[in-house]
C-alpha positions as a Markdown table, in Angstrom:
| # | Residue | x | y | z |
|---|---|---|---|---|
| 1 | Unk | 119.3 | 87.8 | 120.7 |
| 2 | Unk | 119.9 | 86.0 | 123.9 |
| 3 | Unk | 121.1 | 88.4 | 126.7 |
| 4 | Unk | 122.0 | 87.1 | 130.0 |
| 5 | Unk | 124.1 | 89.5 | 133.0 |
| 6 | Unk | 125.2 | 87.3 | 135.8 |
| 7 | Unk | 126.3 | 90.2 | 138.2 |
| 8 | Unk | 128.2 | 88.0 | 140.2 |
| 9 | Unk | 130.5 | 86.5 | 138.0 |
| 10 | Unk | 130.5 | 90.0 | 136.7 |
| 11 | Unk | 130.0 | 88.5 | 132.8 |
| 12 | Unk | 127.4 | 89.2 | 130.1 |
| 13 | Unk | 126.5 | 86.3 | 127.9 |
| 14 | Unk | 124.7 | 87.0 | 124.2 |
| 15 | Unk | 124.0 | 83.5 | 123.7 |
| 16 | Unk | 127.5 | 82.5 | 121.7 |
| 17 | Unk | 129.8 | 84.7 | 123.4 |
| 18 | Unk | 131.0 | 85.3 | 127.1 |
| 19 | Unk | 132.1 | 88.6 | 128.1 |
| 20 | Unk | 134.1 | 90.7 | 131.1 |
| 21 | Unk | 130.8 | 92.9 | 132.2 |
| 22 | Unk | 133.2 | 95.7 | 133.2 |
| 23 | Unk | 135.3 | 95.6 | 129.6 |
| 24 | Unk | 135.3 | 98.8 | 127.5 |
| 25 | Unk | 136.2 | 96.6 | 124.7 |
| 26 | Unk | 133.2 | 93.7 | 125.8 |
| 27 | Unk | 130.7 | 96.3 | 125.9 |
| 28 | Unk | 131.5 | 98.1 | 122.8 |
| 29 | Unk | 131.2 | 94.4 | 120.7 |
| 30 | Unk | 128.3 | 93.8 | 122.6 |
| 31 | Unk | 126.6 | 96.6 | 121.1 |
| 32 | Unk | 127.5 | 95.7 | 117.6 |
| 33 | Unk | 126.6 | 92.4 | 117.8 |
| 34 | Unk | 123.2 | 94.0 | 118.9 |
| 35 | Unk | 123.0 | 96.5 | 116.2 |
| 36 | Unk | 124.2 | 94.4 | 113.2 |
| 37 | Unk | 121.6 | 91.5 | 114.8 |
| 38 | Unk | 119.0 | 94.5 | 114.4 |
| 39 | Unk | 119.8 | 96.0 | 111.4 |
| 40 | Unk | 119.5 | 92.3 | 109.7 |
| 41 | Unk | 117.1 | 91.3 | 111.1 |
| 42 | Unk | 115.0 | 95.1 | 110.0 |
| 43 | Unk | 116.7 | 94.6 | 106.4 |
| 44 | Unk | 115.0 | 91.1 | 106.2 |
| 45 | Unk | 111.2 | 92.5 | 107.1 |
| 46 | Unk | 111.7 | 95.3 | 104.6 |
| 47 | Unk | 112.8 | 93.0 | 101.9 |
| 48 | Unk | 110.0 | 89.9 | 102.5 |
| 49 | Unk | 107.3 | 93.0 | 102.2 |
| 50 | Unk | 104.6 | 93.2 | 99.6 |
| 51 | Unk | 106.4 | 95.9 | 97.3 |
| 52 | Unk | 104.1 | 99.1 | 95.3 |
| 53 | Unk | 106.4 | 100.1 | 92.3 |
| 54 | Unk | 105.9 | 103.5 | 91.5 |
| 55 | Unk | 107.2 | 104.5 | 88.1 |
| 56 | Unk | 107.5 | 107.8 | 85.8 |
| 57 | Unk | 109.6 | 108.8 | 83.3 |
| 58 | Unk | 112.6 | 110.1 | 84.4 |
| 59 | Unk | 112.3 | 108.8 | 88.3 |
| 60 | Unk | 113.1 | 112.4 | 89.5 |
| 61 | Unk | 109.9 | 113.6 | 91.1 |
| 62 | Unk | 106.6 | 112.1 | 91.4 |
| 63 | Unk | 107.4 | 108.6 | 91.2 |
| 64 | Unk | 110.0 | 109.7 | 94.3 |
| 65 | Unk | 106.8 | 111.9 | 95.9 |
| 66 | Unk | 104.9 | 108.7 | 96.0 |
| 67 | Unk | 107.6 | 106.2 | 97.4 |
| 68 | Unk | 108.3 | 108.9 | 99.9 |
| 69 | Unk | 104.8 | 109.3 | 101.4 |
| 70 | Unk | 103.6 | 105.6 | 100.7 |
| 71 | Unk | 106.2 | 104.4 | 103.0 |
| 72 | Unk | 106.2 | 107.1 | 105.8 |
| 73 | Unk | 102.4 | 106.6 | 105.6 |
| 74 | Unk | 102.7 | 102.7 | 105.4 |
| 75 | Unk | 105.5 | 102.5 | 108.5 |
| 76 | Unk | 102.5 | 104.7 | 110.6 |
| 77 | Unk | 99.7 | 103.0 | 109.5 |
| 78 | Unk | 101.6 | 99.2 | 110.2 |
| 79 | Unk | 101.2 | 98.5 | 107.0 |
| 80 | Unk | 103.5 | 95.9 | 105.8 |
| 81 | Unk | 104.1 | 97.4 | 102.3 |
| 82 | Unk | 107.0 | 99.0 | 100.9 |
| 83 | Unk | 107.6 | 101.5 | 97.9 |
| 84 | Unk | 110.1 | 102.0 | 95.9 |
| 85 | Unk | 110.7 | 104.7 | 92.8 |
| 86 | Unk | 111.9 | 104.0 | 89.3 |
| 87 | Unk | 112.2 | 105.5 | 85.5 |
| 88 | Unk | 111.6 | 104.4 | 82.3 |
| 89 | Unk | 114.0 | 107.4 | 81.0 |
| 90 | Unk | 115.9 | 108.2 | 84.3 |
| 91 | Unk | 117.4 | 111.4 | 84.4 |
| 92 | Unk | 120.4 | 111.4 | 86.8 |
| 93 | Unk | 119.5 | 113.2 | 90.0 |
| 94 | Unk | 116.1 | 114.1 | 91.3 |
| 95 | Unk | 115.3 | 117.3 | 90.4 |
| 96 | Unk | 115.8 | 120.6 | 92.0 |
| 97 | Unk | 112.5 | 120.8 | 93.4 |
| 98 | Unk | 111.6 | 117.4 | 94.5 |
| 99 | Unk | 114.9 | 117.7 | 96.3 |
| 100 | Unk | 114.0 | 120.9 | 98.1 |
| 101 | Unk | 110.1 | 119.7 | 98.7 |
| 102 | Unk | 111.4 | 116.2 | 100.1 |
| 103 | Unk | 113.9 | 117.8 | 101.9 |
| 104 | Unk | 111.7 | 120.4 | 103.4 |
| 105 | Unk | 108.9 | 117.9 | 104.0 |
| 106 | Unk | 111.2 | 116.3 | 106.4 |
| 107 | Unk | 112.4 | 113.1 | 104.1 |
| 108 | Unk | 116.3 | 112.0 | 103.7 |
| 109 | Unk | 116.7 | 111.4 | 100.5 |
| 110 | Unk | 120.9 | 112.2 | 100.4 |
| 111 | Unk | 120.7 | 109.0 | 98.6 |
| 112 | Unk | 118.2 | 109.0 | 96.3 |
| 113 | Unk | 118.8 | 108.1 | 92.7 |
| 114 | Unk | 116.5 | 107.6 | 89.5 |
| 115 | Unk | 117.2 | 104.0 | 88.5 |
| 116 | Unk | 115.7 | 102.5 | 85.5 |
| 117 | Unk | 113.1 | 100.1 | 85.7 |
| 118 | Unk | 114.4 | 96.6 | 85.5 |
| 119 | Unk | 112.5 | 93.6 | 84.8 |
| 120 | Unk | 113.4 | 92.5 | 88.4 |
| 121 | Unk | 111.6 | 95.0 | 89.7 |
| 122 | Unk | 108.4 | 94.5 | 87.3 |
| 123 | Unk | 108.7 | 90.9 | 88.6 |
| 124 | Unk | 109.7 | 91.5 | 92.5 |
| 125 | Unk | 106.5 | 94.2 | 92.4 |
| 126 | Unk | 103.4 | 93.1 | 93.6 |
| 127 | Unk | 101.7 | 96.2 | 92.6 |
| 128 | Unk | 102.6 | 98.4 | 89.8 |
| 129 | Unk | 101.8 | 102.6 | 89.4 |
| 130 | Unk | 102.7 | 104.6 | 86.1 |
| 131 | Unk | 102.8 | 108.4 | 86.5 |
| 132 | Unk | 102.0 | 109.2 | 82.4 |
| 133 | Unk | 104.3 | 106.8 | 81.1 |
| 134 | Unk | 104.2 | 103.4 | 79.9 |
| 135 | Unk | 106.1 | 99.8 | 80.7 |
| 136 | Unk | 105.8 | 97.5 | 77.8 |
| 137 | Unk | 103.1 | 95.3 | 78.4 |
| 138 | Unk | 104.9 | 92.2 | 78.0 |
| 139 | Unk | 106.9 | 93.4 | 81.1 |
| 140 | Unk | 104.0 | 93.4 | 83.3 |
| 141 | Unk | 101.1 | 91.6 | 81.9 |
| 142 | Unk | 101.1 | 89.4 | 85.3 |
| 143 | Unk | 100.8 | 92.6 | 87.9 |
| 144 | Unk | 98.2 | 94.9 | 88.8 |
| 145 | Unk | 98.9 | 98.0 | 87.3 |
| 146 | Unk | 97.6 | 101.2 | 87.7 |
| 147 | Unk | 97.8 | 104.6 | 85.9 |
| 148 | Unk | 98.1 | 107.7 | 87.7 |
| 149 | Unk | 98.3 | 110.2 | 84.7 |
| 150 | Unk | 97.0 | 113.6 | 84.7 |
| 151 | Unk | 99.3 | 114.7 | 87.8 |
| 152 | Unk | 100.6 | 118.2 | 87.7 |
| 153 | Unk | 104.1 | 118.3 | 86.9 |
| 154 | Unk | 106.8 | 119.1 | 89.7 |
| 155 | Unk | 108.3 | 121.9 | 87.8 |
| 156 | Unk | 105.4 | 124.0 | 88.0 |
| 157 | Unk | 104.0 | 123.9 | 91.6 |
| 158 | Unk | 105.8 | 120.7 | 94.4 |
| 159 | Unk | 103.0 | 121.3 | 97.0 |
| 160 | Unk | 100.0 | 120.8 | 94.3 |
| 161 | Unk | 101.8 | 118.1 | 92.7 |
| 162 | Unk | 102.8 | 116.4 | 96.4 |
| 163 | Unk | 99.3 | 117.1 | 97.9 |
| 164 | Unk | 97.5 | 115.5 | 94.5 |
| 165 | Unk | 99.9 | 112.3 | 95.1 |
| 166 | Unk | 99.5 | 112.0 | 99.0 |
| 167 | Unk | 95.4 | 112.2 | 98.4 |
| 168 | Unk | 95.9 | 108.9 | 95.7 |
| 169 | Unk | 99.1 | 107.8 | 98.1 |
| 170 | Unk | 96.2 | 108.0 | 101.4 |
| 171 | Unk | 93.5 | 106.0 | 99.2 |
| 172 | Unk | 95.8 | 103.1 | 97.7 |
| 173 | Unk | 97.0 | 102.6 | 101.7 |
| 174 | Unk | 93.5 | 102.5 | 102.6 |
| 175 | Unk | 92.5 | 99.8 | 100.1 |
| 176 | Unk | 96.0 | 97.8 | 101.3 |
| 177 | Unk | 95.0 | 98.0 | 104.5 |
| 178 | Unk | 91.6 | 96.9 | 104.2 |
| 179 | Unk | 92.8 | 93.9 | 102.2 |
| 180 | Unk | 95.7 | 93.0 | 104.5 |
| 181 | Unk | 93.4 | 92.8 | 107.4 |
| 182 | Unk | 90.9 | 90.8 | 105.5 |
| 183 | Unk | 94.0 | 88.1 | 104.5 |
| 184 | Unk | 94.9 | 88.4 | 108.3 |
| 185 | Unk | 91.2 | 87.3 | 109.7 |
């Protein structure tokens, strides 16, 4: 966005509009038209990202682990991945102690949801991880997929079921990373 203050004539310019610099009112669209400019503009990024599908049964904790760290680790790294969570059986809320772990762990997730896996999101995914379940393999014959089975479960221990994910979460990045930059030389 194109922003241009002409003190003298005591006006602010974004480009298509022309306002009083002094304005309560001008100011307070200016700084919409800024954020909603932002916010599309970070909504576009995210959605033309390479996207890792994580994916276990009932979407309610280690598929959510895993989308939770990969991006936090991704967004530090400047990785330009994104993750996202789903079920094959969701239930419908995440359960007690992912939400508590997540929470405590320093993640938003007030509006997180088990969804069920869609064939949009087999087909939008560029890679695919299974936590001990399986997507039918007509679904996603065409994408890498990997299985990440053996995982304690949430219910008996989050931090030895988190730090077991973050370790395979911190090796995936690594091998993203190393390919990105060898598609960027």
């Amino acid at each position: 966005m194109n922003l241009i203050v002409d003190a003298e004539l005591n006006v602010v310019t974004t480009g298509r509009f022309l306002f009083k610099r002094n304005s309560f009112l001008s100011t307070l669209l200016l700084i919409s038209l800024f954020s909603s400019s932002q916010s599309s503009t970070n909504t576009k990024k995210i959605k033309d990202m390479p996207e890792i599908l994580f994916v276990c049964e009932h979407g309610a904790a280690r598929s959510t682990i895993a989308s939770a760290y990969f991006n936090k680790l991704a967004e530090e790294q400047g990785l330009n991945y994104r993750a996202t969570f789903r079920a094959t059986n969701p239930d419908s809320t995440l359960m007690p102690a992912t939400i508590k772990g997540l929470t405590d762990d320093g993640f938003d997730i007030s509006n997180w949801t088990p969804k069920l896996v869609s064939q949009t999101d087999i087909n939008n995914a560029y890679e695919i991880i299974t936590f001990d379940c399986n997507i039918p393999a007509s679904d996603s014959s065409s994408k890498p997929l990997a299985q990440w089975n053996g995982i304690s479960p949430v219910s008996k221990d989050y931090y030895l079921t988190r730090n077991q994910i973050v370790a395979r979460v911190k090796q995936l990045i690594d091998d993203l990373a190393k390919k990105q930059k060898k598609e960027n030389d």
